[in-house]
C-alpha positions in Angstrom: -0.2 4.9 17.9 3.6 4.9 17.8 5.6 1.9 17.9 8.7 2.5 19.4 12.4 1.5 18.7 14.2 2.0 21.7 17.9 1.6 19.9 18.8 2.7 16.4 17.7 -0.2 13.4 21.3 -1.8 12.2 21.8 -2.3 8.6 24.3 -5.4 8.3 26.7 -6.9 5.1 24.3 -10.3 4.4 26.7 -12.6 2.8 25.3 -16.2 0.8 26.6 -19.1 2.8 27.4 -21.1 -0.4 27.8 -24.3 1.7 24.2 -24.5 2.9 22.9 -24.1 -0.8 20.4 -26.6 -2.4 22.9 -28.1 -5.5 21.1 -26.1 -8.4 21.4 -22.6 -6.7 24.2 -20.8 -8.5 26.5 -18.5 -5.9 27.7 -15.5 -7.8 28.9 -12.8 -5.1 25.3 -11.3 -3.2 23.0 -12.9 -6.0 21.5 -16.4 -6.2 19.5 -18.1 -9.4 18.3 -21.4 -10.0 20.3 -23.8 -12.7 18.4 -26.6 -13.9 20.8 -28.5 -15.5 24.0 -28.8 -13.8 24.8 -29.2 -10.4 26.7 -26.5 -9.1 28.2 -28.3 -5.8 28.3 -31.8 -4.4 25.5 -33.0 -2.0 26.8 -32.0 1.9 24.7 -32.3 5.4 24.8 -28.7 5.2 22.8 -27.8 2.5 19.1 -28.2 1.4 18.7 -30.9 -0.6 15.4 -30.9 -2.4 13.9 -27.3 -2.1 16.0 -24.5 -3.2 17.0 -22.4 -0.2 20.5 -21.1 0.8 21.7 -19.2 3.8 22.9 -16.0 4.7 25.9 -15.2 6.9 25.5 -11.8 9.5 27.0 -10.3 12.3 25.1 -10.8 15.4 23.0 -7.5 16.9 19.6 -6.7 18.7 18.1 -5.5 16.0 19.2 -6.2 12.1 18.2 -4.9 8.7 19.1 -6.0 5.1 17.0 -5.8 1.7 17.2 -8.1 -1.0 16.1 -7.1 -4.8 13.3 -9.6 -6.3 12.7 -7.2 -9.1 11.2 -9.3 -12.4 10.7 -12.4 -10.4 7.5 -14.8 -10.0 8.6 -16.5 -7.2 10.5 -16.1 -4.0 11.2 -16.6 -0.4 12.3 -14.6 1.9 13.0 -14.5 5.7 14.8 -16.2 8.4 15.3 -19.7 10.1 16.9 -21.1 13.2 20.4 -22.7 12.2 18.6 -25.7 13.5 15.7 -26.1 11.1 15.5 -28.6 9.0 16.9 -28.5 5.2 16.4 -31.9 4.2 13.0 -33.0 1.9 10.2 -30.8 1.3 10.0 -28.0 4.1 7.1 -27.2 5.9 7.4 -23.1 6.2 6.4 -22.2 9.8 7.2 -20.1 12.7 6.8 -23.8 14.5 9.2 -25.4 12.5 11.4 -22.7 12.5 10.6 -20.5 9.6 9.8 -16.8 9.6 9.3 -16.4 5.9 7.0 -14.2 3.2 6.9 -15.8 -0.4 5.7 -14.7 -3.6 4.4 -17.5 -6.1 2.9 -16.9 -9.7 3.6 -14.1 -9.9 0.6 -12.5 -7.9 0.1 -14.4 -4.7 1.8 -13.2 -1.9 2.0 -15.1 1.4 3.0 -14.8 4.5 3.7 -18.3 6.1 2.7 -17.6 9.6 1.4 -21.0 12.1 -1.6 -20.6 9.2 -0.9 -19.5 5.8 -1.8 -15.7 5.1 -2.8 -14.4 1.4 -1.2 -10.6 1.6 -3.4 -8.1 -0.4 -0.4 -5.8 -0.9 1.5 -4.8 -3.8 4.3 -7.0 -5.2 8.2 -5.1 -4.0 10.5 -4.9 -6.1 13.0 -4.5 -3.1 12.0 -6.0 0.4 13.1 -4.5 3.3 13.8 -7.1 6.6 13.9 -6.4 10.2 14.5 -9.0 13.0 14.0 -8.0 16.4 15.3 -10.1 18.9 13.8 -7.6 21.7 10.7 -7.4 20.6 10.7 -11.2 19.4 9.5 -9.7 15.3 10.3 -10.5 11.9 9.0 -7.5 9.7 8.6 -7.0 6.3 8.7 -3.8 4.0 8.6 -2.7 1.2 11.9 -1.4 0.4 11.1 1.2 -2.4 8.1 2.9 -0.7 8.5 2.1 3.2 5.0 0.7 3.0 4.6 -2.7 5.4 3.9 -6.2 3.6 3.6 -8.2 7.0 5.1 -9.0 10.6 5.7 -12.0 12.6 4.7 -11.2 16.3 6.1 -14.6 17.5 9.5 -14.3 16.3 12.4 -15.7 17.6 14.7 -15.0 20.6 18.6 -13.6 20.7 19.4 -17.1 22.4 18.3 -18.7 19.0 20.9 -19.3 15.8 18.9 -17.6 13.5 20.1 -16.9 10.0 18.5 -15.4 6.8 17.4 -17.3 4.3 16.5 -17.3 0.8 15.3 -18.9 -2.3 14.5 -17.5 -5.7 12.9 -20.2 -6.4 13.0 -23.1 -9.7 10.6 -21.8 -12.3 13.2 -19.5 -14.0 16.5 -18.3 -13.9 16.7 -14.8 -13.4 18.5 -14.1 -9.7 17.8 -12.4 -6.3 19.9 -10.4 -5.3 21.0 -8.7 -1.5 21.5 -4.9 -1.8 25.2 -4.2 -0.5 25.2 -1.7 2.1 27.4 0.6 -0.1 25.9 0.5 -3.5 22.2 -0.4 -3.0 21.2 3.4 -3.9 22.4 4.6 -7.0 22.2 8.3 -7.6 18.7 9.2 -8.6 16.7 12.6 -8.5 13.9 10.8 -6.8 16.2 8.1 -5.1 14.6 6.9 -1.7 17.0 6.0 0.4 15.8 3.7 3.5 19.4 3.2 5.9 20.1 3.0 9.3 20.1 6.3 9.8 17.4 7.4 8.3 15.2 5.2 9.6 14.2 6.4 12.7 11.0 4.2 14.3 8.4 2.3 12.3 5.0 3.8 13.6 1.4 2.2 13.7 -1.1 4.6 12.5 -4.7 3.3 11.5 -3.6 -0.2 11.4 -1.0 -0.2 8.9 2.9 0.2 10.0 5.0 2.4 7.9 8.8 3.3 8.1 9.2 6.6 9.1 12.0 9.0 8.7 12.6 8.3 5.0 14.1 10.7 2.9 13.9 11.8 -0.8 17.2 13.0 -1.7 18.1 14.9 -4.9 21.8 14.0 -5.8 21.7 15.6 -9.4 
């Protein structure tokens, strides 16, 4: 059974809103880490101000795309949130409270935090691949490497809504997350997989799992 995309997927430039970042998150162009020891900014109402989250900036469209690279990391989270949510003391991650996130903790446990919590028996990405649809109200989640589908949110927010992306690479280490730039996410490979806008065609539904289709091997050697 085919899903279909009535309007081409849009990749869009994701920029860290530096701003909205929790005080130990160090900004360093499209990356983000956690830095125990010294602040990097002054406390603002913007920002989170006890769990490490900062925002993303985007242009505005129907139907986005962006992936982020969480390669070597133990923890993460990534999704969207309504402008609105709240960033102040521990966050409870929820469609309800605004949240459309997946998170990886450990190492090994990946999550989806739907209205209840969902333990994901998929293989941990290296890359993850985001779509919002504000037409079909959907966040989804790939993997970015493979096309293969980690999880989707069927009750996802609504064009009338301020959402922006959101991430966090979490405080157990310091090694950074990083959003792939449009232009230089896919270095010249003999077996590089290139997932873009257009390439990617439709996801489809086959036997219950949803897969990106139109994805193309390309041999630039």
């Amino acid at each position: 059974m085919e899903q279909s995309t009535d309007e081409k997927l849009h990749e869009v430039d994701v920029t860290l809103d530096v701003d909205t970042a929790h005080p130990n998150l160090l900004i360093d162009g499209k990356s983000v880490c956690w830095i125990k020891e010294t602040p990097q900014r002054l406390c603002n109402e913007k920002m989170f101000d006890e769990d490490p989250y900062v925002l993303g900036i985007m242009g505005r469209a129907w139907r986005t795309y962006w992936e982020v690279n969480v390669e070597k990391k133990d923890d993460w989270v990534l999704g969207v949130t309504k402008a609105t949510a709240n960033r102040k003391g521990q966050l409870v991650l929820s469609p309800a409270n605004g949240f459309w996130v997946i998170s990886l903790s450990n190492g090994g446990r990946l999550k989806a935090m739907d209205d209840k919590e969902h333990v994901l028996d998929k293989d941990i990405p290296d890359k993850v691949a985001i779509f919002l649809d504000y037409k079909e109200k959907k966040v989804m989640f790939f993997n970015a490497e493979d096309g293969s589908h980690i999880y989707s949110f069927t009750n996802g927010p609504s064009y009338e809504d301020d959402v922006r992306p959101l991430f966090s690479p979490w405080n157990n280490d310091t090694d950074p997350i990083r959003i792939l730039s449009i232009e230089t996410k896919h270095p010249k490979s003999s077996k590089a997989l290139k997932i873009t806008s257009t390439s990617i065609n439709r996801v489809l539904h086959c036997d219950g799992e949803l897969h990106l289709s139109g994805l193309n091997y390309t041999n630039d050697d």
